[in-house]
RODO-2510 file (C-alpha; in nm, 4 decimals, decimal comma):
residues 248
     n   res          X          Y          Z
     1     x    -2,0209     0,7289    -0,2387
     2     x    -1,8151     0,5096    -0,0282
     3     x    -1,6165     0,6105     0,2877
     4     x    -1,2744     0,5692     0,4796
     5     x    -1,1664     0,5686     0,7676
     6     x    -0,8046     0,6707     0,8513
     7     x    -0,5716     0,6578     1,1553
     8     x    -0,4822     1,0060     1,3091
     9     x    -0,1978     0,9153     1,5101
    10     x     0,0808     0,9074     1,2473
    11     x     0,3456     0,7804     1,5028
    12     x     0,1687     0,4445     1,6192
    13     x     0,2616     0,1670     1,3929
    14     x     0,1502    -0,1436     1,6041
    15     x    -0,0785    -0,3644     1,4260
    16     x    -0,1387    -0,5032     1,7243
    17     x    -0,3380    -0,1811     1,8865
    18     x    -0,5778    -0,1772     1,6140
    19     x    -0,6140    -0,5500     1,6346
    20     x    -0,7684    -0,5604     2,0073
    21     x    -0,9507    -0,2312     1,9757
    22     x    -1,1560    -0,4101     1,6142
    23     x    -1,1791    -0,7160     1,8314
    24     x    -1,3230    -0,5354     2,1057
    25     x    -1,5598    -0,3678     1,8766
    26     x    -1,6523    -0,6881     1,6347
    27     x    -1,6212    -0,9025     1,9701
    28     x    -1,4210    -1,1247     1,7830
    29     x    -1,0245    -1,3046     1,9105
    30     x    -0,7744    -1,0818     1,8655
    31     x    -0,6392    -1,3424     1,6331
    32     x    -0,9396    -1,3198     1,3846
    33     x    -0,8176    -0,9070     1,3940
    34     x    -0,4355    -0,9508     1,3247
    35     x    -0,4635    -0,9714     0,9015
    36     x    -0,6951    -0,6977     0,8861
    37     x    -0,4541    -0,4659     1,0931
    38     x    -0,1474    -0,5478     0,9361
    39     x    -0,3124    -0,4219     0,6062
    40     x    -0,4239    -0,1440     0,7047
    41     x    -0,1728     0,0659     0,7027
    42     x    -0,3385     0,3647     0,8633
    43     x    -0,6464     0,3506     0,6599
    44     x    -0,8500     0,1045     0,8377
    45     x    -1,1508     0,0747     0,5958
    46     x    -1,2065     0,2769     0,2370
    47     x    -1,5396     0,0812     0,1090
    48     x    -1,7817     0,1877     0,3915
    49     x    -2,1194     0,4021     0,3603
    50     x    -2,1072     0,6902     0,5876
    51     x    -2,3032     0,5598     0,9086
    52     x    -2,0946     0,2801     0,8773
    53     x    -1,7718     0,4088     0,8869
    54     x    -1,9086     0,6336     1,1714
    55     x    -2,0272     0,3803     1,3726
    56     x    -1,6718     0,2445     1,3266
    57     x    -1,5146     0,5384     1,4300
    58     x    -1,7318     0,5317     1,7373
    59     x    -1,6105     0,2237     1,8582
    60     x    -1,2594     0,3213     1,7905
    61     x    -1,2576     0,6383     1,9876
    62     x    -1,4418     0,4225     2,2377
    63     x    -1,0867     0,2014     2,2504
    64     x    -0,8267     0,4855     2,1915
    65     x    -0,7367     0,4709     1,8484
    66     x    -0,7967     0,7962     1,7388
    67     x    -0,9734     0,8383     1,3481
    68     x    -1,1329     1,0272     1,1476
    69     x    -1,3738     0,9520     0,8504
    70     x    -1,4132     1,1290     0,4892
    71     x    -1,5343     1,0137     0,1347
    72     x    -1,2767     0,7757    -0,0203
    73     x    -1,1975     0,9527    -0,2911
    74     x    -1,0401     1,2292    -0,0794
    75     x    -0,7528     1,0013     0,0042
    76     x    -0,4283     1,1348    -0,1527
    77     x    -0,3467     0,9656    -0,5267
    78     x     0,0279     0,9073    -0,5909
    79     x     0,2211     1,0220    -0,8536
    80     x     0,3401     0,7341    -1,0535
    81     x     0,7299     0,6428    -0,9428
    82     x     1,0154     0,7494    -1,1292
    83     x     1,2852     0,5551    -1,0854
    84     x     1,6549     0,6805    -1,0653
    85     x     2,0107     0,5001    -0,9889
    86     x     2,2193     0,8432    -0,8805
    87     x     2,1957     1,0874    -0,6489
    88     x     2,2333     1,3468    -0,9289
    89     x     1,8993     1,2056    -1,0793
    90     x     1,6924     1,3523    -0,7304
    91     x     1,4948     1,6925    -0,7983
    92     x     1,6449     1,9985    -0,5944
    93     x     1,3593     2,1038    -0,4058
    94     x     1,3097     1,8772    -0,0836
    95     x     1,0841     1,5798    -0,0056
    96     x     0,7922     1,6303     0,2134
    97     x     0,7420     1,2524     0,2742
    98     x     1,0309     0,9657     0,2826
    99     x     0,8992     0,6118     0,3049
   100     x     1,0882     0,3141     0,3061
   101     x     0,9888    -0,0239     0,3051
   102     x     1,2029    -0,3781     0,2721
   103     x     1,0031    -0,6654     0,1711
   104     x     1,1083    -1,0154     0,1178
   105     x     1,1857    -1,1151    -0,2751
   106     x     1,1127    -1,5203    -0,3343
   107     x     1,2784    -1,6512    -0,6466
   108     x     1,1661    -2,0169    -0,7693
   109     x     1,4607    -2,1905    -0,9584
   110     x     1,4076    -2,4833    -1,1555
   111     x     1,7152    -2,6660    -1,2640
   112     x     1,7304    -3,0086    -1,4474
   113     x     1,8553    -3,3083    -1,2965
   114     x     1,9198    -3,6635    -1,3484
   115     x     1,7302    -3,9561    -1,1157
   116     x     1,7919    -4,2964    -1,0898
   117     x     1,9295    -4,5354    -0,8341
   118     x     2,2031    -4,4383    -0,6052
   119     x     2,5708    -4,4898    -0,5733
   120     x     2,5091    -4,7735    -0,3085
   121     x     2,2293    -4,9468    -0,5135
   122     x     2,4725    -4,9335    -0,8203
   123     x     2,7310    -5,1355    -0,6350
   124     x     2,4945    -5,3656    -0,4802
   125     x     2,3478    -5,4110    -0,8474
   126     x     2,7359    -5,4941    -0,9853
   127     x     2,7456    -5,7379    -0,6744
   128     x     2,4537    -5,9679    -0,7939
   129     x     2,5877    -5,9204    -1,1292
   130     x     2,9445    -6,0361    -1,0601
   131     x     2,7572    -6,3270    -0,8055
   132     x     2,4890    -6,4852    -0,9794
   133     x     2,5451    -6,3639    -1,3310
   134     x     2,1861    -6,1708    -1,3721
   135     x     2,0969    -5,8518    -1,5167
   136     x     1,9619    -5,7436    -1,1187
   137     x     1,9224    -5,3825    -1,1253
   138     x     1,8403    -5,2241    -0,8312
   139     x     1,6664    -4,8784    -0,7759
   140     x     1,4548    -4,6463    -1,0068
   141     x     1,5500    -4,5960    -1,3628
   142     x     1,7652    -4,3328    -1,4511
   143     x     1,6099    -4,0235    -1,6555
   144     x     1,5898    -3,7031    -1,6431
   145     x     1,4203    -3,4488    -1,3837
   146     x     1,2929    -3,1268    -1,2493
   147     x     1,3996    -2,9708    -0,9412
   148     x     1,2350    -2,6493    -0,7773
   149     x     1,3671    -2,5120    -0,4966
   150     x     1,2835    -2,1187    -0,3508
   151     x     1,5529    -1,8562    -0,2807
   152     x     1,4183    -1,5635    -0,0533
   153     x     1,6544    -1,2223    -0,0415
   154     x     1,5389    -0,8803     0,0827
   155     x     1,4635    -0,5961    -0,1139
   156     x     1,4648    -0,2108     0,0041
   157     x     1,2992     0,0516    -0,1908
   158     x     1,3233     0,4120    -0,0864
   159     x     1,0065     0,6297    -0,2017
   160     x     1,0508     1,0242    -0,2439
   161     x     0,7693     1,2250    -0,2680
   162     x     0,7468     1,5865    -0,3585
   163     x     0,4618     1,8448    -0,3585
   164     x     0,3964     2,1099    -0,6075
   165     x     0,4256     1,9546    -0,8188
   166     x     0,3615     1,6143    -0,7285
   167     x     0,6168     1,3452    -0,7950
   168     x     0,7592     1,0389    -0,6730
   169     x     1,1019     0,9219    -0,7155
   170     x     1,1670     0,5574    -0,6203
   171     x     1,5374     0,4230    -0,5271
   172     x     1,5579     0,0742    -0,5429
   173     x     1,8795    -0,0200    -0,3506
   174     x     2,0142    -0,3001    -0,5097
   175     x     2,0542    -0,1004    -0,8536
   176     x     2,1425     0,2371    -0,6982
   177     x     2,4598     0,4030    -0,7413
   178     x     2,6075     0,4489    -0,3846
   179     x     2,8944     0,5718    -0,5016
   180     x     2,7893     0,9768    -0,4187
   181     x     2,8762     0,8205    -0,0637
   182     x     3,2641     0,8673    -0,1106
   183     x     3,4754     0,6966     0,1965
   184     x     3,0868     0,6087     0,3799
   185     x     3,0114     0,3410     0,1342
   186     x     2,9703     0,0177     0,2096
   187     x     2,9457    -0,3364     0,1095
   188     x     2,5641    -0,3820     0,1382
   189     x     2,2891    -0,2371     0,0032
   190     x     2,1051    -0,1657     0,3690
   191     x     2,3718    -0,0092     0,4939
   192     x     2,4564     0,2239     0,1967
   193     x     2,0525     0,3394     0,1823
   194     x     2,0944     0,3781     0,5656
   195     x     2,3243     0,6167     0,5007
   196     x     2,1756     0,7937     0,2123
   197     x     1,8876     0,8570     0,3533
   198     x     1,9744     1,0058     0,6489
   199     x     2,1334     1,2117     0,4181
   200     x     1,8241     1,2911     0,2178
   201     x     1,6627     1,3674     0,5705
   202     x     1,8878     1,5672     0,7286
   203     x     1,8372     1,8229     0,4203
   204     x     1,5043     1,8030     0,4351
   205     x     1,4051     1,8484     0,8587
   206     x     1,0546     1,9072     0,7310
   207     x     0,9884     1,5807     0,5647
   208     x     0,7904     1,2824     0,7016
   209     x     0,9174     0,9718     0,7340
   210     x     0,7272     0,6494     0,7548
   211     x     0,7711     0,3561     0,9883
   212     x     0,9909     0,1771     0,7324
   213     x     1,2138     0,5153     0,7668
   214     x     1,2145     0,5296     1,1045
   215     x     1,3255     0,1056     1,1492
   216     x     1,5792     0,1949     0,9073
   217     x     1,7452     0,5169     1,0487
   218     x     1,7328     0,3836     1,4257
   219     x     1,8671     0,0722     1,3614
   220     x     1,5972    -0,1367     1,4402
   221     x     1,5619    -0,5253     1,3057
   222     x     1,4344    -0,4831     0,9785
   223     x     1,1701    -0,7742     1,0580
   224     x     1,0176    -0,5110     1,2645
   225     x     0,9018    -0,3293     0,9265
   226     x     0,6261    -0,5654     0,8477
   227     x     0,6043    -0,4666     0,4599
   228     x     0,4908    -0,7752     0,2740
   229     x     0,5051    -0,5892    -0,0919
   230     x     0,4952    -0,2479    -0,1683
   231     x     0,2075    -0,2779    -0,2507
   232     x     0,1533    -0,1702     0,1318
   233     x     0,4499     0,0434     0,1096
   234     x     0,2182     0,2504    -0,1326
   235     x    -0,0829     0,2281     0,0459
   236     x     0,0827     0,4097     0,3633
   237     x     0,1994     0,6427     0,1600
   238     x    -0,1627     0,7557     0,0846
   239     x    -0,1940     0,7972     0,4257
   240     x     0,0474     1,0096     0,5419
   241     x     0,0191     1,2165     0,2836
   242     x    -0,3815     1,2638     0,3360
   243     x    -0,2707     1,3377     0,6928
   244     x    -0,0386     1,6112     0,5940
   245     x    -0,2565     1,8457     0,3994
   246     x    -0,5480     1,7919     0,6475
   247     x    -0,2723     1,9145     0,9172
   248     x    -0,2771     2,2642     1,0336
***
């Protein structure tokens, strides 16, 4: 049986924290800590034996970050996401968790194109021609080409999750249908789910909401979310909602 260890203190979100107190503990830089507490995502280690995540939790006690440890396999599953593009598509009952996340998309686009010499080594090449009479032809010869270049754009996904039963409805913002906003709605995708939900949290007071959430609703900069996929979108989700049925 393998162990985790999770975070207790659902409101502190910075990596950095964890990062001194492992250092401290591993007597490691700081720098060597950064990665692992970035991934964390309030469950600092899963794949430990018992003493060892103990001895852990020791350490981070010892430094102020508050844990607790259980068997892995206790950690809250999530459903499987349903996705919907309309407000009317959202069950009635309200979420207990709202996590929001906006990662960074990178598209590679390859387009075709033509090499050979330039426009000055074409004249210079008509030059000799016209001068001397030879065939001179400056530059590479012309054929054809591949060209990759990398478009980043940023995504926001909105996860919903409901209890009893358990479900998760996913809004991805750029295919969402905003349009339930009426006069509110606006010309970007950020904006609109910024508005929606507040919305969504306002009718539901006894929800959670996750760092991503919280960026989002206060208006903080969006770098300041540090999702790099949602894949760690998901894996705080876990976490909160293991926190919330162990809370009283």
């Amino acid at each position: 049986m393998t162990f985790a260890l999770v975070q207790l203190d659902r409101e502190s979100q910075d990596p950095m924290v964890l990062a001194r107190a492992l250092a401290a503990i591993r007597k490691t830089p700081v720098q060597d800590q950064v990665l692992a507490a970035k991934s964390a995502w309030g469950v600092i280690a899963d794949d430990l034996s018992e003493n060892e995540a103990k001895e852990l939790q020791r350490g981070l006690w010892s430094q102020g970050v508050k844990s607790v440890v259980g068997p892995a396999a206790a950690l809250s599953r999530l459903a499987p996401f349903e996705a919907v593009e309309t407000l009317d598509a959202l069950p009635t009952p309200p979420p207990i968790l709202i996590a929001v996340a906006g990662t960074t998309l990178t598209t590679t686009i390859t387009a075709t194109r033509d090499t050979g010499p330039s426009g000055v080594q074409q004249v210079a090449s008509a030059a000799i021609m016209m001068t001397t009479g030879l065939p001179i032809k400056l530059g590479p010869r012309k054929r054809p080409g591949k060209e990759t270049q990398e478009e980043q754009s940023l995504a926001f996904h909105a996860d919903l999750h409901y209890g009893g039963p358990s479900r998760r409805i996913r809004v991805d913002a750029s295919h969402f249908d905003f349009s339930c906003l009426g006069a509110r709605m606006l010309y970007h995708a950020q904006g609109n789910l910024r508005l929606l939900i507040g919305d969504v949290a306002r009718a539901a007071p006894e929800a959670w909401l996750n760092h991503g959430a919280r960026v989002l609703l206060e208006g903080r900069p969006i770098r300041t979310m540090g999702y790099r996929s949602l894949e760690d979108l998901e894996r705080e989700a876990r976490w909160l909602l293991t926190l919330r049925r162990l809370a009283p």
